[in-house]
Structure formats: C-alpha cells, structure tokens
CHARMM-style PDB file with segment names, atoms N, HN, CA, C and O in Angstrom:
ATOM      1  N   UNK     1       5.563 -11.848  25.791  1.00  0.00      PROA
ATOM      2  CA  UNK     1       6.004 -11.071  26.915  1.00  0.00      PROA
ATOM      3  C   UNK     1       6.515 -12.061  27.959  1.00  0.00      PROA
ATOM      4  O   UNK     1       5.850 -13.033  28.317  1.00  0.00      PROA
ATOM      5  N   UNK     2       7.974 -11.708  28.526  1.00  0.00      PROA
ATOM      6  HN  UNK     2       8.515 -10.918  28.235  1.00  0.00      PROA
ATOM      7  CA  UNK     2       7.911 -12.411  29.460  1.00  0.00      PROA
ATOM      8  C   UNK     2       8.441 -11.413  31.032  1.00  0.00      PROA
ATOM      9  O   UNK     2       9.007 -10.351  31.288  1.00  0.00      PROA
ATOM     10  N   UNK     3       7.812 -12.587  31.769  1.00  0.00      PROA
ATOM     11  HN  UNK     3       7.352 -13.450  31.561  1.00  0.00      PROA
ATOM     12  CA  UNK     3       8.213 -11.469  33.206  1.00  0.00      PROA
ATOM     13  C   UNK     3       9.254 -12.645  33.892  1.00  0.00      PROA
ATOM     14  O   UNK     3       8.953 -13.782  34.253  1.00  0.00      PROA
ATOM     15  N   UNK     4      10.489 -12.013  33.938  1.00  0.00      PROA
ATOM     16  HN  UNK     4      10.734 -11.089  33.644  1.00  0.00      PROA
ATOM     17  CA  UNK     4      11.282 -12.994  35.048  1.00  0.00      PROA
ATOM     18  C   UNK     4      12.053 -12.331  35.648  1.00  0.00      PROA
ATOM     19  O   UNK     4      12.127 -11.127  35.405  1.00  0.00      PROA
ATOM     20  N   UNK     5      12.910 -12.975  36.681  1.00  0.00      PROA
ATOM     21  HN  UNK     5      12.850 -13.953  36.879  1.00  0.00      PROA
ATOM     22  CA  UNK     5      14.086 -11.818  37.773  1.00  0.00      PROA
ATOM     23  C   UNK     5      15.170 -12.088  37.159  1.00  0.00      PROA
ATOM     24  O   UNK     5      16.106 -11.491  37.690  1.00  0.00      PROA
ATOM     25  N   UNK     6      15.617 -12.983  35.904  1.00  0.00      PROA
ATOM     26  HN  UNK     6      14.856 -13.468  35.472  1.00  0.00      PROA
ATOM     27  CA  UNK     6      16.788 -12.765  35.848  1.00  0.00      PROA
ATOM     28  C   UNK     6      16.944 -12.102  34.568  1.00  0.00      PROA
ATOM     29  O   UNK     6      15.988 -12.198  33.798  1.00  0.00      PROA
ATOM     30  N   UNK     7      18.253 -11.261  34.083  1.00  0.00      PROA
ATOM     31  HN  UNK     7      19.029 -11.183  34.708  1.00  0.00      PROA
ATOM     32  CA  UNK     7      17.985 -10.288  33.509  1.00  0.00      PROA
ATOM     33  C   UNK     7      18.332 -11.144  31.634  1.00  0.00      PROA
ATOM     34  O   UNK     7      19.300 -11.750  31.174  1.00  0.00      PROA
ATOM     35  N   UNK     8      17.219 -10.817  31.166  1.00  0.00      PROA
ATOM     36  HN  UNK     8      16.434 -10.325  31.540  1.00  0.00      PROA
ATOM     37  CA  UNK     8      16.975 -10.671  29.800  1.00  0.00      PROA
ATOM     38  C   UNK     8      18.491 -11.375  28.766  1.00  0.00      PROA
ATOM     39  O   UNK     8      18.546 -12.347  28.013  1.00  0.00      PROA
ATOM     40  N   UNK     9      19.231 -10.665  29.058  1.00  0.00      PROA
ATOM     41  HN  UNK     9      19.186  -9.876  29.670  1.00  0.00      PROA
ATOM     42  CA  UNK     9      20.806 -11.409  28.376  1.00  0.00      PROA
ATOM     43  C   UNK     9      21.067 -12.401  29.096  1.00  0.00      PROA
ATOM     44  O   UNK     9      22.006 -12.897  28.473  1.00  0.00      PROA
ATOM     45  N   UNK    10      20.893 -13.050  29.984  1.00  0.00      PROA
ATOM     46  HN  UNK    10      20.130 -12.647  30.490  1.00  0.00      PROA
ATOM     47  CA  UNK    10      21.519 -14.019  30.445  1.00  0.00      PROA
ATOM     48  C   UNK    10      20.237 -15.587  29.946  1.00  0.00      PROA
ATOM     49  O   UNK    10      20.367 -16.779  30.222  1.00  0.00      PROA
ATOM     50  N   UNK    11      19.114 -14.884  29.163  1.00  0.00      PROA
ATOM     51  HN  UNK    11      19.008 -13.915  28.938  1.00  0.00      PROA
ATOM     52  CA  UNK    11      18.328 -16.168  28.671  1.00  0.00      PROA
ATOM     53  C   UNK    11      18.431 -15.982  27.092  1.00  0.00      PROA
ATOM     54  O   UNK    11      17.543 -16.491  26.408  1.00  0.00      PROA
ATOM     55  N   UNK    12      19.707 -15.115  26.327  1.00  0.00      PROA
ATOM     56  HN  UNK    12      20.429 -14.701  26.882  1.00  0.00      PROA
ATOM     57  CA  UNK    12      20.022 -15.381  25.448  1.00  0.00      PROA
ATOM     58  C   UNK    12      19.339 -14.288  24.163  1.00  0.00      PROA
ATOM     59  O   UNK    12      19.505 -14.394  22.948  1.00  0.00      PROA
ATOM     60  N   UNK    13      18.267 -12.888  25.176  1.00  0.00      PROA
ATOM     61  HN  UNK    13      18.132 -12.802  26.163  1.00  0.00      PROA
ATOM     62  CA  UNK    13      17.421 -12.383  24.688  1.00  0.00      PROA
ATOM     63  C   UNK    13      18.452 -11.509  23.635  1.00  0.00      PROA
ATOM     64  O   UNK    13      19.654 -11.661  23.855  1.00  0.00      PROA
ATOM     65  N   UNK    14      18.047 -10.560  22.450  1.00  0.00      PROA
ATOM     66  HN  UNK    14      17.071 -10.437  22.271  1.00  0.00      PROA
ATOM     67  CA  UNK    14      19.490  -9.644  21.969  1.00  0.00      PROA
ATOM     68  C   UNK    14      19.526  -8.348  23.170  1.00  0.00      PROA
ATOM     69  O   UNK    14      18.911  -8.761  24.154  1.00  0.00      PROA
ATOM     70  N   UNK    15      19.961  -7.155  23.369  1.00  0.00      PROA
ATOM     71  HN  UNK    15      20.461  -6.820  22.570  1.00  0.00      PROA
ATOM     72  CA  UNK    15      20.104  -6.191  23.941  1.00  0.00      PROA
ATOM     73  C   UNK    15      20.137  -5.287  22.750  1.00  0.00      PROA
ATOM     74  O   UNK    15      20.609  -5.598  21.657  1.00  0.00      PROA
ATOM     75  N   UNK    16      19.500  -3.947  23.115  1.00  0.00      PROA
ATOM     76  HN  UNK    16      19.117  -3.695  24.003  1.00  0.00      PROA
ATOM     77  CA  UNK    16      19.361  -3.310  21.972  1.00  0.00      PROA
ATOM     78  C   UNK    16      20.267  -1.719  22.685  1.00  0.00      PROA
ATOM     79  O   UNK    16      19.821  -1.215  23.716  1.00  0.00      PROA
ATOM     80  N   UNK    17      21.084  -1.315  22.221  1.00  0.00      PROA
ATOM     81  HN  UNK    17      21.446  -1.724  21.384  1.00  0.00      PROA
ATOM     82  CA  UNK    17      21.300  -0.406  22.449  1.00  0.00      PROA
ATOM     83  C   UNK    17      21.121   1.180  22.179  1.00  0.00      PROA
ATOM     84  O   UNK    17      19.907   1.373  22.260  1.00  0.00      PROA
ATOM     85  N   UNK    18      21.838   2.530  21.867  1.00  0.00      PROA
ATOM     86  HN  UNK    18      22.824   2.374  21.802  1.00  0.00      PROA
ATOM     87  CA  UNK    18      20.888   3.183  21.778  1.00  0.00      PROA
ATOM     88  C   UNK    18      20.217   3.585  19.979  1.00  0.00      PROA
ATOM     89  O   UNK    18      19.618   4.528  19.461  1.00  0.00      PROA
ATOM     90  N   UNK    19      20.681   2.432  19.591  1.00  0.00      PROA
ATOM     91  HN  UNK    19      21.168   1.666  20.012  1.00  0.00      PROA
ATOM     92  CA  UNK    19      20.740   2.310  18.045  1.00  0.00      PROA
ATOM     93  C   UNK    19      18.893   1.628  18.274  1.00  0.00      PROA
ATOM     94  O   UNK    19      18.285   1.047  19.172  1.00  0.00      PROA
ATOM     95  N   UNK    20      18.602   2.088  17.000  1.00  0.00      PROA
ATOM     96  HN  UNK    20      19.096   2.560  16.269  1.00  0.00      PROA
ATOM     97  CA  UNK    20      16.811   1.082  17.464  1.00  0.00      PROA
ATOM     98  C   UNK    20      17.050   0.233  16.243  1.00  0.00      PROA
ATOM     99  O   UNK    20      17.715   0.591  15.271  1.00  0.00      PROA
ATOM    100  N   UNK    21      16.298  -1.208  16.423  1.00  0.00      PROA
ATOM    101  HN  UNK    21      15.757  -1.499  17.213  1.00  0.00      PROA
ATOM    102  CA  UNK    21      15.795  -2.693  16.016  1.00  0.00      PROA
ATOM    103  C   UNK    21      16.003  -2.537  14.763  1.00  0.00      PROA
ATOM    104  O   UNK    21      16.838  -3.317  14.305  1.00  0.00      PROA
ATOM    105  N   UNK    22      15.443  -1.649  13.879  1.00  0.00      PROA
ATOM    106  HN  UNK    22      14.765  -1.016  14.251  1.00  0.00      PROA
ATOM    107  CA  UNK    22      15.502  -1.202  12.202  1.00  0.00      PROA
ATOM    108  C   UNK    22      16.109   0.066  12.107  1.00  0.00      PROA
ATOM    109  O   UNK    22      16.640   0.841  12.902  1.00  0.00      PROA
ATOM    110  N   UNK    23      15.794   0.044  10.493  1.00  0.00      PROA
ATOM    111  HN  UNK    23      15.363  -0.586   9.846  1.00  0.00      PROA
ATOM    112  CA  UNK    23      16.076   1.682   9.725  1.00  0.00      PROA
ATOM    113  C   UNK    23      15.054   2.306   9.585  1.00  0.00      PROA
ATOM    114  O   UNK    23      14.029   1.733   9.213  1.00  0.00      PROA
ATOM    115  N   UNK    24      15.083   3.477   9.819  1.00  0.00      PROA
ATOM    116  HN  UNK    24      15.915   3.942  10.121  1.00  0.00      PROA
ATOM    117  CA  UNK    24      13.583   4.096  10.213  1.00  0.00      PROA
ATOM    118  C   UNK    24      13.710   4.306   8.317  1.00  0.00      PROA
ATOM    119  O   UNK    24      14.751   4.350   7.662  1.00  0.00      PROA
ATOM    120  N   UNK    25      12.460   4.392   7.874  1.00  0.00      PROA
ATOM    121  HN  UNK    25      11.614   4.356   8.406  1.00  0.00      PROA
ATOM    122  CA  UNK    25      12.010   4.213   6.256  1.00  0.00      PROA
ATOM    123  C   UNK    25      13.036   5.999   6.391  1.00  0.00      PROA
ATOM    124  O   UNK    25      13.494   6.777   7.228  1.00  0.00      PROA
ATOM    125  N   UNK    26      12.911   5.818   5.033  1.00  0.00      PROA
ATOM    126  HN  UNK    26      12.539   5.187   4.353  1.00  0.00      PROA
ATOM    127  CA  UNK    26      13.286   7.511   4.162  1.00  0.00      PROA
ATOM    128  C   UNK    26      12.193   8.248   4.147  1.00  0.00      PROA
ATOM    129  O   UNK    26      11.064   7.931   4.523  1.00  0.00      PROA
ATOM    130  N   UNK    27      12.595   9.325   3.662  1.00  0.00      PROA
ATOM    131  HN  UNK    27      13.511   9.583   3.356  1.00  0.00      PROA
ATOM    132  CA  UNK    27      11.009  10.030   3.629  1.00  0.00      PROA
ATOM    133  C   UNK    27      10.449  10.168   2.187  1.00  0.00      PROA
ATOM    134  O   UNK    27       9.388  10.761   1.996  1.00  0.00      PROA
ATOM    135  N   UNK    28      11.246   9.556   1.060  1.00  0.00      PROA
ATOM    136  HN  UNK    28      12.108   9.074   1.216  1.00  0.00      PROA
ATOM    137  CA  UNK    28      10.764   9.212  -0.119  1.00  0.00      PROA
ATOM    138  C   UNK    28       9.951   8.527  -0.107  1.00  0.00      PROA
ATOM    139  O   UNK    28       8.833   8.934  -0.422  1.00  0.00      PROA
ATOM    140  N   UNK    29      10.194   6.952   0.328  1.00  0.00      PROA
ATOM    141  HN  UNK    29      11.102   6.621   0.584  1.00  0.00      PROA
ATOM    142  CA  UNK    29       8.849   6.038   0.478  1.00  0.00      PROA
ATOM    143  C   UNK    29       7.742   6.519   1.430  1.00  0.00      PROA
ATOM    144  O   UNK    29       6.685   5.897   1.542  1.00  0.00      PROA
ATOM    145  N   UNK    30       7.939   7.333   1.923  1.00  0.00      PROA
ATOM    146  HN  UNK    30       8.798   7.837   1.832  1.00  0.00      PROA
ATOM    147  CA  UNK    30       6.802   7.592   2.762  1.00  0.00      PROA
ATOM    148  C   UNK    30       5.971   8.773   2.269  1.00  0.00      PROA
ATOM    149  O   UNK    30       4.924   9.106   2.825  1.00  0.00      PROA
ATOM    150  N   UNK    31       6.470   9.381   1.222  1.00  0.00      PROA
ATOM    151  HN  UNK    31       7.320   9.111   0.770  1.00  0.00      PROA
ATOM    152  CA  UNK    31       5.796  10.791   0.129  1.00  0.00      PROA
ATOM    153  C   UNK    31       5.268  10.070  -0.944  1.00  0.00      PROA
ATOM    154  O   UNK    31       4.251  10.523  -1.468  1.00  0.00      PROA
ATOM    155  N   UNK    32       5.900   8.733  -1.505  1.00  0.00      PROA
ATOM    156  HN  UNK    32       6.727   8.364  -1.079  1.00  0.00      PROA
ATOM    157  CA  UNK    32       5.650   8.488  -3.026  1.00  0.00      PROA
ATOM    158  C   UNK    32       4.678   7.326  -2.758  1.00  0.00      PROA
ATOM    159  O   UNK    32       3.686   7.271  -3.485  1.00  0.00      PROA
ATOM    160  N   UNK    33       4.825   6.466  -1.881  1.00  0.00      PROA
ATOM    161  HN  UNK    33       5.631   6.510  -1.291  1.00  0.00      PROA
ATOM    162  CA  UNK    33       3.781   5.303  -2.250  1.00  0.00      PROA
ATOM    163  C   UNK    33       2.600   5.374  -1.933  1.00  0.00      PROA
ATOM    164  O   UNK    33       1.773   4.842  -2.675  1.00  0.00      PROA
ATOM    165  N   UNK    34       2.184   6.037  -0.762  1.00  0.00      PROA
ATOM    166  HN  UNK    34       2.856   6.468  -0.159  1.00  0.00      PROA
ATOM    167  CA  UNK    34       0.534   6.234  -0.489  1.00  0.00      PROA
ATOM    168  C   UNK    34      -0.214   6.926  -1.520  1.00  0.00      PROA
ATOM    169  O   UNK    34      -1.432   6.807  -1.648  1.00  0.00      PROA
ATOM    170  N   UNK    35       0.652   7.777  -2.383  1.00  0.00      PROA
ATOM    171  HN  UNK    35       1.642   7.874  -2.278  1.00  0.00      PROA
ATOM    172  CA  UNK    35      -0.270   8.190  -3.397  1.00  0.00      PROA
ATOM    173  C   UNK    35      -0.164   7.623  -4.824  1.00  0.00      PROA
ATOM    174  O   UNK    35      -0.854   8.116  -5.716  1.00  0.00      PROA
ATOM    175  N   UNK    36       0.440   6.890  -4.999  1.00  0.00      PROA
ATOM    176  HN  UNK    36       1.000   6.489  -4.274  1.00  0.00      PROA
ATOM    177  CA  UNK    36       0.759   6.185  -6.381  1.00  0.00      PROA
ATOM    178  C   UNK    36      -0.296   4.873  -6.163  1.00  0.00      PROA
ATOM    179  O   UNK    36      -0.405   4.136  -7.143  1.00  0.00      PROA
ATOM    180  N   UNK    37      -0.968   4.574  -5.129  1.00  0.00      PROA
ATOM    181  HN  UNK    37      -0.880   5.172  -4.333  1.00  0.00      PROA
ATOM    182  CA  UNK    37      -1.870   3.938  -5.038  1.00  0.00      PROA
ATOM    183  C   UNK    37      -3.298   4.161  -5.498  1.00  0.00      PROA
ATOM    184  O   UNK    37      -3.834   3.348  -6.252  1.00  0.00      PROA
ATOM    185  N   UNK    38      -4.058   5.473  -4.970  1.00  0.00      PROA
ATOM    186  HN  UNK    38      -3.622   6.133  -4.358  1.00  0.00      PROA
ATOM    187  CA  UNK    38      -4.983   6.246  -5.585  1.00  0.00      PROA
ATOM    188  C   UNK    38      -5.063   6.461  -6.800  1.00  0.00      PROA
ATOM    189  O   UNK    38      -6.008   6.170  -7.533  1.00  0.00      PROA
ATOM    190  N   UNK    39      -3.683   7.190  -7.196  1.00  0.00      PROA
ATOM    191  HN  UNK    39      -2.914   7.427  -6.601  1.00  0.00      PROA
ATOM    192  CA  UNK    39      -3.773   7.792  -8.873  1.00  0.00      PROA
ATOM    193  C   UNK    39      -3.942   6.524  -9.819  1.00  0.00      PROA
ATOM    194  O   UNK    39      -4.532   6.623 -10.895  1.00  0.00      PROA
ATOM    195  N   UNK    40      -3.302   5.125  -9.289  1.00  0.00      PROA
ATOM    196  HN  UNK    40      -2.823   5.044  -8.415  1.00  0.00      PROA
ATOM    197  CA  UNK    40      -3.393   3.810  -9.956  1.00  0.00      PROA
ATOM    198  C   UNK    40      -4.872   3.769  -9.987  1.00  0.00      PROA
ATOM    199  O   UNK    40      -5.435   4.149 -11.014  1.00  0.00      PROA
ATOM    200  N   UNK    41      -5.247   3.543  -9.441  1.00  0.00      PROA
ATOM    201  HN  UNK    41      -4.790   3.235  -8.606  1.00  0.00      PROA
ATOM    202  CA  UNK    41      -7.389   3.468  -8.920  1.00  0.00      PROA
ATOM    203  C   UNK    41      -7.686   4.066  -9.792  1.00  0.00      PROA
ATOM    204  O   UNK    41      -8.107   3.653 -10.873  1.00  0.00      PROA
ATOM    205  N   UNK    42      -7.474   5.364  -9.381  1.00  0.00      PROA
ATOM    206  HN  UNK    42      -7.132   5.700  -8.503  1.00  0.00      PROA
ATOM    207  CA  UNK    42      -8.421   6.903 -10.283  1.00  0.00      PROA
ATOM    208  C   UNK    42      -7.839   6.166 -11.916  1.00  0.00      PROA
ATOM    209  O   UNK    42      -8.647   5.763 -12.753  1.00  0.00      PROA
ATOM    210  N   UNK    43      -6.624   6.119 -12.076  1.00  0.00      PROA
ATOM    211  HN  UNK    43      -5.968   6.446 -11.396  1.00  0.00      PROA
ATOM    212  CA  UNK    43      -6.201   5.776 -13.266  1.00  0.00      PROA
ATOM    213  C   UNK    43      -7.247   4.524 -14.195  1.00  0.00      PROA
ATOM    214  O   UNK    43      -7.751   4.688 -15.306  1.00  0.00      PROA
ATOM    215  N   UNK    44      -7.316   3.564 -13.497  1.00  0.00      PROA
ATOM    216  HN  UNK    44      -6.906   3.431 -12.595  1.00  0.00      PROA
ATOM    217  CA  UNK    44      -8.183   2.464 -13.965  1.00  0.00      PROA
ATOM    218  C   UNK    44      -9.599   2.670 -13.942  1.00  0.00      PROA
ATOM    219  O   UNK    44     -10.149   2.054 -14.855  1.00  0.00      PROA
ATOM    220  N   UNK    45     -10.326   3.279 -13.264  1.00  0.00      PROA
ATOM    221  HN  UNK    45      -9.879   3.779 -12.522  1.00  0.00      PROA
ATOM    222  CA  UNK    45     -11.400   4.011 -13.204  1.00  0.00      PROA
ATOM    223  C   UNK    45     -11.918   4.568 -14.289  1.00  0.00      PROA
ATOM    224  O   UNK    45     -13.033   4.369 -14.772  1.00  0.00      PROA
ATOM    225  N   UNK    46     -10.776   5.522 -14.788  1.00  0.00      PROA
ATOM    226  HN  UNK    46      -9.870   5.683 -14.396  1.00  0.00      PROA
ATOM    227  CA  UNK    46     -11.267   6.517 -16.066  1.00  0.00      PROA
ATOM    228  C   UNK    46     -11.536   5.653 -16.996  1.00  0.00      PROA
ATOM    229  O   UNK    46     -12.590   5.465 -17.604  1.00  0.00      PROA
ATOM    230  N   UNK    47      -9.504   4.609 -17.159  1.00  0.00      PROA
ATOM    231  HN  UNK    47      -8.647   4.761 -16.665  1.00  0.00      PROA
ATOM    232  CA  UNK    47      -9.807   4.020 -18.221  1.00  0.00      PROA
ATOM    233  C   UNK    47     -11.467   3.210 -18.340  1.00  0.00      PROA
ATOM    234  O   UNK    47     -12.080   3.395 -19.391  1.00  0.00      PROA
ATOM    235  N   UNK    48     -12.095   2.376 -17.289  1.00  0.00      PROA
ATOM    236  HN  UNK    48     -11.597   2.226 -16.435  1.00  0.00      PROA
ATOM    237  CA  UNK    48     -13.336   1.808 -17.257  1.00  0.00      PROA
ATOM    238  C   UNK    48     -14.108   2.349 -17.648  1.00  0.00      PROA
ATOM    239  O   UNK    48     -14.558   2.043 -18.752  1.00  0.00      PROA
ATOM    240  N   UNK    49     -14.580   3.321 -16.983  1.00  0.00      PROA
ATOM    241  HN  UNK    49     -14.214   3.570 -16.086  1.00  0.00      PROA
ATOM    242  CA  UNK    49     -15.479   4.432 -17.347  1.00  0.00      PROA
ATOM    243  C   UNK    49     -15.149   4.972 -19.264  1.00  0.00      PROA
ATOM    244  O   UNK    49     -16.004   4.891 -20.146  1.00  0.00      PROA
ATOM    245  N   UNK    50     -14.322   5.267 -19.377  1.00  0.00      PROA
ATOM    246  HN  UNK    50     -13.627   5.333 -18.661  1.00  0.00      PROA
ATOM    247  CA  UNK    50     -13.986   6.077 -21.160  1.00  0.00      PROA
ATOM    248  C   UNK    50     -14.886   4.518 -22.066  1.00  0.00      PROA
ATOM    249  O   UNK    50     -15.941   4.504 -22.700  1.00  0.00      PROA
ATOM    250  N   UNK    51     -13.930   3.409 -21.755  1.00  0.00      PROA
ATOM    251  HN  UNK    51     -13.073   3.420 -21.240  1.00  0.00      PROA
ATOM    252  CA  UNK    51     -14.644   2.529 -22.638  1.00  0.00      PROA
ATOM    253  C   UNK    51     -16.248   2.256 -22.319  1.00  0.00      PROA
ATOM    254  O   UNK    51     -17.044   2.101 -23.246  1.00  0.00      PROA
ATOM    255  N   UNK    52     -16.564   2.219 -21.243  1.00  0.00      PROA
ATOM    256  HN  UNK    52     -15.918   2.345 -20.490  1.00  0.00      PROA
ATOM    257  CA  UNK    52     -18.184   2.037 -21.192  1.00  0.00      PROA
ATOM    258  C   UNK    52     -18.716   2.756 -21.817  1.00  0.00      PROA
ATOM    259  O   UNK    52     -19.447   2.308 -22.700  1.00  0.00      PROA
ATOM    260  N   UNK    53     -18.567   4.390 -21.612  1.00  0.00      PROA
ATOM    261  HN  UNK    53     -17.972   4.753 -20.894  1.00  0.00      PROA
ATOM    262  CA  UNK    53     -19.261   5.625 -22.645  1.00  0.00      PROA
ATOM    263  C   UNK    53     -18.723   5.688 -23.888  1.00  0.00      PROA
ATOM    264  O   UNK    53     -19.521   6.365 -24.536  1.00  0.00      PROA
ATOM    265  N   UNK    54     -17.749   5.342 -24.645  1.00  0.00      PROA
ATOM    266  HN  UNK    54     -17.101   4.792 -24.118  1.00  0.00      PROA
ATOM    267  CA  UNK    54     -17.339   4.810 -26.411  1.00  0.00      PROA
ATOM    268  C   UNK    54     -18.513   3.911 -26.899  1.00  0.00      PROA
ATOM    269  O   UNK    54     -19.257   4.196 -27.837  1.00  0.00      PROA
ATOM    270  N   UNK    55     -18.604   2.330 -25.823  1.00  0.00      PROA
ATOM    271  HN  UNK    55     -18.000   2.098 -25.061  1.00  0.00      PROA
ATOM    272  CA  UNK    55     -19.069   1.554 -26.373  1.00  0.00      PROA
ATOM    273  C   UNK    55     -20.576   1.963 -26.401  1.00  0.00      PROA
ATOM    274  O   UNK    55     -21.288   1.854 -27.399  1.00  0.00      PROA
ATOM    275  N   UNK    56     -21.160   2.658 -24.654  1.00  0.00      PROA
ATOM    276  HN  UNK    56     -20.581   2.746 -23.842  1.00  0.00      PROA
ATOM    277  CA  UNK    56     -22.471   2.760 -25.102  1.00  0.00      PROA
ATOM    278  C   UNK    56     -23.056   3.901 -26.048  1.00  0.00      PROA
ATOM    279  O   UNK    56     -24.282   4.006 -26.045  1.00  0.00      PROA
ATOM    280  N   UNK    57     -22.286   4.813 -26.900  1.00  0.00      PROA
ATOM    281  HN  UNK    57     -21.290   4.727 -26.902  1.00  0.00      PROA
ATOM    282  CA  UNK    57     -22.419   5.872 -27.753  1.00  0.00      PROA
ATOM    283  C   UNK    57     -22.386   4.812 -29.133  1.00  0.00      PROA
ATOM    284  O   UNK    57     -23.283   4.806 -29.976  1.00  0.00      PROA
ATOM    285  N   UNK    58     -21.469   4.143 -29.168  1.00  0.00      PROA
ATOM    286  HN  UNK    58     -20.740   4.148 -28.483  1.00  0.00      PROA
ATOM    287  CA  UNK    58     -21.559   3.554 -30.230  1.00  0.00      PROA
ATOM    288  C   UNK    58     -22.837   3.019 -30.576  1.00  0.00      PROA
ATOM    289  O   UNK    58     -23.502   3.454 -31.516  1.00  0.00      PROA
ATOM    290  N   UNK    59     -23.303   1.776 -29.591  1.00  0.00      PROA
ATOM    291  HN  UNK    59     -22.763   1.423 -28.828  1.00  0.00      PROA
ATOM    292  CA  UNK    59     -24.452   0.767 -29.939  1.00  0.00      PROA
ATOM    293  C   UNK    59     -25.931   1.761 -29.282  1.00  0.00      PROA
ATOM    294  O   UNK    59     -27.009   1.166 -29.308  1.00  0.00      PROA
ATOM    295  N   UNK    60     -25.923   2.633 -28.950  1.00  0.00      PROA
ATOM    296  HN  UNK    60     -25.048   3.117 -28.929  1.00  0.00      PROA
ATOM    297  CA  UNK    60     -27.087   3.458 -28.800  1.00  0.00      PROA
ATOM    298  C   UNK    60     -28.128   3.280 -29.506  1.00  0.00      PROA
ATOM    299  O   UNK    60     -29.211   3.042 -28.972  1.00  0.00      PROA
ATOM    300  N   UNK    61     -27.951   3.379 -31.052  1.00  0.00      PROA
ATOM    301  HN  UNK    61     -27.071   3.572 -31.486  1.00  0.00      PROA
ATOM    302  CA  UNK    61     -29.401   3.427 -31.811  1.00  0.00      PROA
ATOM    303  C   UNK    61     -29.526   1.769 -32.271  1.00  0.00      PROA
ATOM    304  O   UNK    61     -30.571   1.320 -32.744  1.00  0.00      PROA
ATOM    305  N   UNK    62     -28.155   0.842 -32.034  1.00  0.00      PROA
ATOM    306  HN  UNK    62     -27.307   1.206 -31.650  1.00  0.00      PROA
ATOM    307  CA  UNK    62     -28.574  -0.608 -32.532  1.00  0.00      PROA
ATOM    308  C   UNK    62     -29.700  -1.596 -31.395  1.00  0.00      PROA
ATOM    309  O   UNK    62     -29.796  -1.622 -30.168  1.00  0.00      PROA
ATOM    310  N   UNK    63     -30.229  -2.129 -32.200  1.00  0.00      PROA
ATOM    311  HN  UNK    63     -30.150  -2.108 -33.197  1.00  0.00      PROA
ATOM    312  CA  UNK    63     -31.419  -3.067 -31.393  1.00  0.00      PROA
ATOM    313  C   UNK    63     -30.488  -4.562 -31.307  1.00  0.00      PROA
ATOM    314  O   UNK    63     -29.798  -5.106 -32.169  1.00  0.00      PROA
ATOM    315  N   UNK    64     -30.783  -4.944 -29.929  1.00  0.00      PROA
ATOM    316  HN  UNK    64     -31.344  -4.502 -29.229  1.00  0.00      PROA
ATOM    317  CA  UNK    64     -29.866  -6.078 -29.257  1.00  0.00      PROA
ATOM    318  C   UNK    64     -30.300  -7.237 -30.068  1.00  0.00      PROA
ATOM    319  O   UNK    64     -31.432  -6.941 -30.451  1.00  0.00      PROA
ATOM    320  N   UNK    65     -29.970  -8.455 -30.548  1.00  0.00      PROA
ATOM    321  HN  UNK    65     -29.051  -8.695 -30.236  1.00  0.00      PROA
ATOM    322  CA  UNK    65     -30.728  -9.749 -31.497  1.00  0.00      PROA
ATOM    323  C   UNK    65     -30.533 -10.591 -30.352  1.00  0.00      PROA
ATOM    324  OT1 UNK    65     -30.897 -11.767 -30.381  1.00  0.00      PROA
TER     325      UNK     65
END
C-alpha cells in the first residue's frame, strides 16, 4: 500500500480502467472442479475399502505363520 500526493501514474503505477485486472473464470470451471475433487476421494475410498473386505473375506479362516 502506498499513500502519496502525487497521483499513482506519474510513479509509473498501471491505471485500470473500467475493464477489471483479469477474466472473471467461466462458470464451467466453477460447476465442474469443486466436485470432481470429492467424487476423486469418494472414488479412492471405495476402491480402498472393496480391497480390504476381498482380502479380509479371503484370509478369514487362515491362521497367520
């Protein structure tokens, strides 16, 4: 932040007019990625979970050596 009296363009600052700094996002990325994050999770989850209950159904009645 700066505070001075002389005005902003004349120390080389940009001027922004009534256009703003960026592109405001689409509203695709803003529908599709917050949830493709979760379902990834939930996704890896199951898979974890499915193989733990295969494997421990399998070795259930075997005795560990």
């Amino acid at each position: 932040m700066y505070l001075t009296a002389v005005a902003p363009e004349k120390l080389g600052f940009p001027t922004f007019d009534s256009q703003p700094p960026f592109e405001e996002p689409s509203p695709v990325s803003q529908t599709k990625i917050p949830w493709g994050i979760p379902a990834g999770i939930a996704g890896i989850i199951a898979a974890v979970a499915g193989l733990w209950y295969f494997r421990a159904r399998r070795t259930k009645g075997k005795v560990k050596s």
